[in-house]
C-alpha positions in Angstrom: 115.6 130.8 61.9 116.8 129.8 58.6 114.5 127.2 56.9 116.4 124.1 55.8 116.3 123.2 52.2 114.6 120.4 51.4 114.8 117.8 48.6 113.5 114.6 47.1 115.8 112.3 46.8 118.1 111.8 43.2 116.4 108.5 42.7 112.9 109.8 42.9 113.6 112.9 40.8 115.1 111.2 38.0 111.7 109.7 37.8 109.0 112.3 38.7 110.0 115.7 38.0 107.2 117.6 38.9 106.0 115.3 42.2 102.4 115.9 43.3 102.8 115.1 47.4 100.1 114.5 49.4 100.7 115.4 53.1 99.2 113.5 55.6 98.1 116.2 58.5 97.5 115.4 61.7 97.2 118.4 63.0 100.1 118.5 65.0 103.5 120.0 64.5 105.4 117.4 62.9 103.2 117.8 59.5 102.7 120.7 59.8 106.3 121.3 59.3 106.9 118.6 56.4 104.2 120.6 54.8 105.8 123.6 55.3 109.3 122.2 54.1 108.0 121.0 50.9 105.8 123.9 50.1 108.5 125.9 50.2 110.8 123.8 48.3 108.2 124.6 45.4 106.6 121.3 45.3 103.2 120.7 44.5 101.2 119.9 47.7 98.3 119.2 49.1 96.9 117.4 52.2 94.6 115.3 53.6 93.5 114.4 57.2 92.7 111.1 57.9 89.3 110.7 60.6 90.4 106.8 61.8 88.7 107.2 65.1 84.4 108.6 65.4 84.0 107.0 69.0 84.5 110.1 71.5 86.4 110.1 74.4 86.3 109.7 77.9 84.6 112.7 78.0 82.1 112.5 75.5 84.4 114.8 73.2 85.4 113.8 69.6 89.4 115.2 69.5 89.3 114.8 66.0 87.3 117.7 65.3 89.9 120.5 66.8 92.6 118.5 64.8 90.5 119.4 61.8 90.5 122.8 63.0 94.5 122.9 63.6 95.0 121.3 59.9 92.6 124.2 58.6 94.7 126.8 60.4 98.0 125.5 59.2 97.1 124.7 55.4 94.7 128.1 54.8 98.2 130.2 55.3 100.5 128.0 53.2 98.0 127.9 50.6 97.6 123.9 50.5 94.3 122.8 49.6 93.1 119.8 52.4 90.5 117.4 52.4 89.5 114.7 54.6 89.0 111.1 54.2 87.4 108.4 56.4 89.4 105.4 57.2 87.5 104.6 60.6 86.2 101.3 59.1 89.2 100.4 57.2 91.1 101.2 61.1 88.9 99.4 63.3 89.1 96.2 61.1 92.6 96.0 60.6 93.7 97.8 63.8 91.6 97.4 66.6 90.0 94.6 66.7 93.1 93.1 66.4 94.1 94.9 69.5 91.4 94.3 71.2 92.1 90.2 70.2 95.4 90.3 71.5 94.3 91.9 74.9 91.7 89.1 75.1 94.3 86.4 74.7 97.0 88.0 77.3 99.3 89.5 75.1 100.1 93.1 74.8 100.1 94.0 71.0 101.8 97.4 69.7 98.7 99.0 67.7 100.9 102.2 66.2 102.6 99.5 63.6 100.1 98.0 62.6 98.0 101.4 62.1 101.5 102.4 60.2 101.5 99.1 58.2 97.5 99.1 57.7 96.2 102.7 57.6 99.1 105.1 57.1 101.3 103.2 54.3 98.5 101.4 52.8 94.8 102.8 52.9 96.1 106.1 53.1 99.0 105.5 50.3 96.7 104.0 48.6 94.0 106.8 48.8 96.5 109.3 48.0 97.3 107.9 44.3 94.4 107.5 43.5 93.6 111.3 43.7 96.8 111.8 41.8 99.4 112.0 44.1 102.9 110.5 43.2 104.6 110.5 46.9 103.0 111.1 50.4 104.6 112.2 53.0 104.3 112.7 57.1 105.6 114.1 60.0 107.5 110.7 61.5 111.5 111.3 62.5 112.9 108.8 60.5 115.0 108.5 57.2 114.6 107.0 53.7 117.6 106.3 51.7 118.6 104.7 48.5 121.3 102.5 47.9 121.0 99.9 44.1 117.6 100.4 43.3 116.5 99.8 47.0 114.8 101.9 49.8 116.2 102.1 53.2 114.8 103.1 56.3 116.8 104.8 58.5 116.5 106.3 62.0 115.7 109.8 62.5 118.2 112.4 63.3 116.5 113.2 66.7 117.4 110.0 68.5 114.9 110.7 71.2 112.2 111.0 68.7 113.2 108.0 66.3 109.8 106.1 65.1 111.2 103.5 63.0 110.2 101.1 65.4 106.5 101.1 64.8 107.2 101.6 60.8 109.2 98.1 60.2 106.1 96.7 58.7 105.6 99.0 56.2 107.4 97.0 53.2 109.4 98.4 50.0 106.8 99.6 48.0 105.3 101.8 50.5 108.9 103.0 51.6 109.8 104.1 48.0 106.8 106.0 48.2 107.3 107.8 51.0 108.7 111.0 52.4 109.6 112.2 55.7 110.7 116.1 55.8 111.3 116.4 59.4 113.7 112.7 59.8 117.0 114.9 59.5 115.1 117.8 62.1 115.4 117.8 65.8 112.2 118.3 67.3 113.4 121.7 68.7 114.1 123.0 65.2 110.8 121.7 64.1 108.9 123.7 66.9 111.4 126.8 66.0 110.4 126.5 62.8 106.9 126.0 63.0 106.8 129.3 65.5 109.2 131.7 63.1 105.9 130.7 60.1 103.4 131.5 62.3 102.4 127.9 62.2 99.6 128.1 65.6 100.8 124.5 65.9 104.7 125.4 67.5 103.6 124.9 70.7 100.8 122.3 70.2 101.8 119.0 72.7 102.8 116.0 70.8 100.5 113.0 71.1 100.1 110.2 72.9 98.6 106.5 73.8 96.8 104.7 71.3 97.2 105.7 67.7 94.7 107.7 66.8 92.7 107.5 69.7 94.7 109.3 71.8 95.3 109.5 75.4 92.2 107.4 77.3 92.6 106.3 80.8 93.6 103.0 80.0 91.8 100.7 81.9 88.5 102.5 81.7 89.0 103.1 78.0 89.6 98.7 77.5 86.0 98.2 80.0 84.0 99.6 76.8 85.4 96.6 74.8 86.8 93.6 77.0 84.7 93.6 80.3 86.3 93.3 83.6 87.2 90.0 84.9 88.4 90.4 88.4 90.8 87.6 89.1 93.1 86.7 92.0 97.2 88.1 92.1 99.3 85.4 93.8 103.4 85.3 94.4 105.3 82.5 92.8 104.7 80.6 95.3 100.7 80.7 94.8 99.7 82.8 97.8 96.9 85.1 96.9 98.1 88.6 97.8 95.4 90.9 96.4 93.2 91.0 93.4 93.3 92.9 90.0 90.5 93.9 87.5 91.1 91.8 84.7 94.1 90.2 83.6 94.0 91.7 80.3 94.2 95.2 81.6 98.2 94.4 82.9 101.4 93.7 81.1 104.6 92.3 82.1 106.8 94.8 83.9 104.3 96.6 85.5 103.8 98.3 88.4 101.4 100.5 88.9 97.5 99.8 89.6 98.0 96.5 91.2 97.2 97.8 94.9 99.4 95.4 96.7 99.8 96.8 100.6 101.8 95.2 102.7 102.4 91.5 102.7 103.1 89.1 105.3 106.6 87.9 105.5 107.3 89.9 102.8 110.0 92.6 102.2 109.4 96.2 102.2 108.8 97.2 98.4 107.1 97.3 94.8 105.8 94.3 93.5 105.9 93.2 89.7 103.4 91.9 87.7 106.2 88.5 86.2 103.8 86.2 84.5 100.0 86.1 83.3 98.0 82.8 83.7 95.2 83.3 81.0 92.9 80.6 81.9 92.7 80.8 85.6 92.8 84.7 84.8 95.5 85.4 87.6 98.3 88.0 87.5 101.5 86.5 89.2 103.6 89.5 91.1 106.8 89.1 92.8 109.2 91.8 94.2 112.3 93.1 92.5 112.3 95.4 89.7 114.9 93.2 87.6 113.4 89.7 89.2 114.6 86.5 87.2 111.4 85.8 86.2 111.3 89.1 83.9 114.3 88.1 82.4 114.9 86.7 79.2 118.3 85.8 77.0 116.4 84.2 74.1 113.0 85.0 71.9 111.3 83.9 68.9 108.6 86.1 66.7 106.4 85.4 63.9 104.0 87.8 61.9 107.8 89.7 60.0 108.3 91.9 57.8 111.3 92.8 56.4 112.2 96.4 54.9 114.1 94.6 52.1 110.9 92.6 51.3 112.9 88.9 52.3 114.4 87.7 55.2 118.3 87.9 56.1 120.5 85.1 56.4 121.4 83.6 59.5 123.3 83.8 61.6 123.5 87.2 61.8 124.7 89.6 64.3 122.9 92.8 64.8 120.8 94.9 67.3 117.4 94.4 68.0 114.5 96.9 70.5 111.8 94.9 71.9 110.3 98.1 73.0 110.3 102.2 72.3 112.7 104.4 73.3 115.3 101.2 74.2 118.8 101.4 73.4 120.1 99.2 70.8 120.4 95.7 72.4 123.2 93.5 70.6 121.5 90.3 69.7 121.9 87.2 67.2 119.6 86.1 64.8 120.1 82.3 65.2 117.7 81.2 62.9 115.5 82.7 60.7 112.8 81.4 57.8 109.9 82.9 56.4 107.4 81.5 59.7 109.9 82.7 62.3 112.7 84.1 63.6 115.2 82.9 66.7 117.4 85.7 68.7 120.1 85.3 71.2 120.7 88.8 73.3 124.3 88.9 74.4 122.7 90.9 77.7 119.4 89.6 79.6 115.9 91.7 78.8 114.0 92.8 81.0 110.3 92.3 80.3 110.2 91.1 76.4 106.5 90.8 75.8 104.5 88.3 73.7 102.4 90.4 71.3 104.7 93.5 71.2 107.8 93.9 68.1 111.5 93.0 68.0 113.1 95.2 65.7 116.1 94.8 63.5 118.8 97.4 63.2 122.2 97.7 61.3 123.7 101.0 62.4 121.1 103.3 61.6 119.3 101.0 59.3 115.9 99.5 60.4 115.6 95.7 58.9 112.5 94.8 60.0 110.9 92.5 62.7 108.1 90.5 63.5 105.6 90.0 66.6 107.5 88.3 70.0 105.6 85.2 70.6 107.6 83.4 73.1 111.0 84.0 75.5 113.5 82.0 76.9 116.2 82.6 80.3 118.6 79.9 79.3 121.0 80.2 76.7 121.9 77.1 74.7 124.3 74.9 77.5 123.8 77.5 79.7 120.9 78.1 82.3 121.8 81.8 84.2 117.8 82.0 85.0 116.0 79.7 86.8 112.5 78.1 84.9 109.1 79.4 85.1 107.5 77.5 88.0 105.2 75.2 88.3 103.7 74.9 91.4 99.6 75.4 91.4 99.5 74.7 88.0 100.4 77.9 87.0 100.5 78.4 83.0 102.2 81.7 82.7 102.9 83.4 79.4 
């Protein structure tokens, strides 16, 4: 296939008109494809892969070494000189042991954006100037655009593969020095693409789980750094109806690996895990995938970040994803200061979790968003969900 021209944008040529870009390969198809793109564009490029994780796997292998290998193979052919730089300390301090934090405390964070805010936009951005390079750029499907003097981000072309929902936190500076080759792509093309060069990664599967880390059984993966607390799971009404492996390990939503058989009295039917209570280290589970308790109308989140580097005013109607891969939700931002912000969703949510984001959109544009802390079922002079209960004591979050 033909290859599609690429370009920096006016408002970064006009400034830099011989860019040096540093490439940040994965080993993986995406970059190897944004290197491709800009190599043959005639840019000045070189790459680096970034070693963020030295613990090995489940078993016993260290996946970052065949990366290596794939980012040798793809760079040795397009002549682009690679090197590789450690950020495993600068990773596990700013990424995961804040994960590993949040688990304790019964939330469920989102490690890719902060390993996009921390690691990938700043250690490695930061790494890549200093060798002399005057843009970097990855393999992420989204969009930067300029509009008076001011980066946007904007969703990828592929709307299955967007990833502006884990780069929100990334900030102006770090946006204006960014590049993303494959954000207009479909993944198809990219693959098509990376076959018709001869690229060995076309057919190489994208990755998953943590960031970084890579797919881990989750449970036994978490064991190694927040020991299992076996604990009771109890309906709503406080009967215990089975027992989980640590509290930590479950989310709300979920489903699978709580091990509930049949109940007594009970329906025919999958139970939910619908609130945590940290202290007493219970799951509570009830039946019905869209059960009232999952519901929310309301939230608010702290820890933002806004694209535009400050904070919209409110009220302001927009849409909002509280996870990946969601359809825009239309919401209201009711309030909003530099602490906080308050949203109303014109449509119940199903599952909003405290430690995962809330992200902004207009159109295409990604705002920002900030960490959920808390959520709400009643709307202001309105109550369409019933109240947590409180029977047993129960504390849920």
């Amino acid at each position: 296939m033909t290859t599609p021209a690429y370009a920096l944008p006016r408002e970064l040529r006009d400034h830099c008109a011989d860019p040096h870009i540093v490439v940040a390969m994965s080993g993986g198809v995406d970059s190897s494809v944004a290197a491709l793109l800009l190599k043959r564009a005639g840019y000045r490029v070189s790459g680096i892969f970034m070693k963020n994780w030295n613990e090995p796997d489940d078993d016993g292998q260290c996946r970052w070494e065949a990366d290596v290998a794939d980012v040798l193979a793809v760079c040795e052919p397009l002549d682009i000189p690679v090197n590789t730089v450690d950020l495993s300390k600068a990773y596990w301090d700013e990424v995961f042991d804040s994960f590993v934090a949040e688990y304790a405390a019964g939330r469920t964070p989102n490690p890719d954006v902060l390993c996009n805010r921390e690691i990938k936009f700043k250690a490695f951005l930061d790494h890549a100037r200093a060798m002399g390079g005057d843009f970097i750029a990855t393999g992420h499907y989204a969009r930067n655009r300029f509009r008076a003097g001011r980066a946007e981000l904007h969703k990828g072309t592929d709307a299955g593969k967007d990833q502006t929902y884990f780069m929100y936190a990334m900030g102006q500076s770090a946006l204006r020095g960014s590049l993303f080759p494959v954000g207009e792509l479909d993944k198809r093309d990219v693959r098509r693409l990376a076959e018709s060069a001869g690229l060995p990664t076309h057919a190489k599967k994208d990755s998953t789980g943590i960031c970084f880390i890579g797919e881990q059984r989750f449970r036994q993966f978490m064991r190694n750094y927040l020991p299992a607390r076996p604990g009771d799971i109890r309906t709503t009404d406080g009967i215990v109806i089975g027992r989980h492996e640590g509290a930590a390990y479950y989310t709300l939503g979920q489903r699978e690996g709580l091990g509930i058989g049949g109940v007594r009295g009970a329906a025919e039917g999958p139970w939910f895990v619908v609130g945590k209570d940290v202290e007493r280290n219970e799951l509570i589970a009830a039946q019905g995938h869209d059960h009232p308790l999952l519901m929310s109308v309301t939230l608010v989140a702290r820890s933002l970040s806004w694209l535009d580097d400050e904070a919209p005013r409110a009220p302001l109607q927009c849409t909002a994803k509280t996870r990946y891969r969601q359809t825009d939700q239309i919401c209201t931002i009711t309030a909003c200061d530099d602490d906080a912000v308050s949203v109303e969703f014109e449509q119940p949510q199903r599952a909003v979790t405290p430690g995962q984001s809330v992200v902004f959109y207009a159109g295409s544009r990604c705002l920002g968003g900030g960490v959920i802390e808390k959520t709400g079922r009643e709307r202001p002079g309105n109550s369409p969900y019933p109240d947590l209960p409180r029977q047993h004591g129960l504390r849920f979050i």
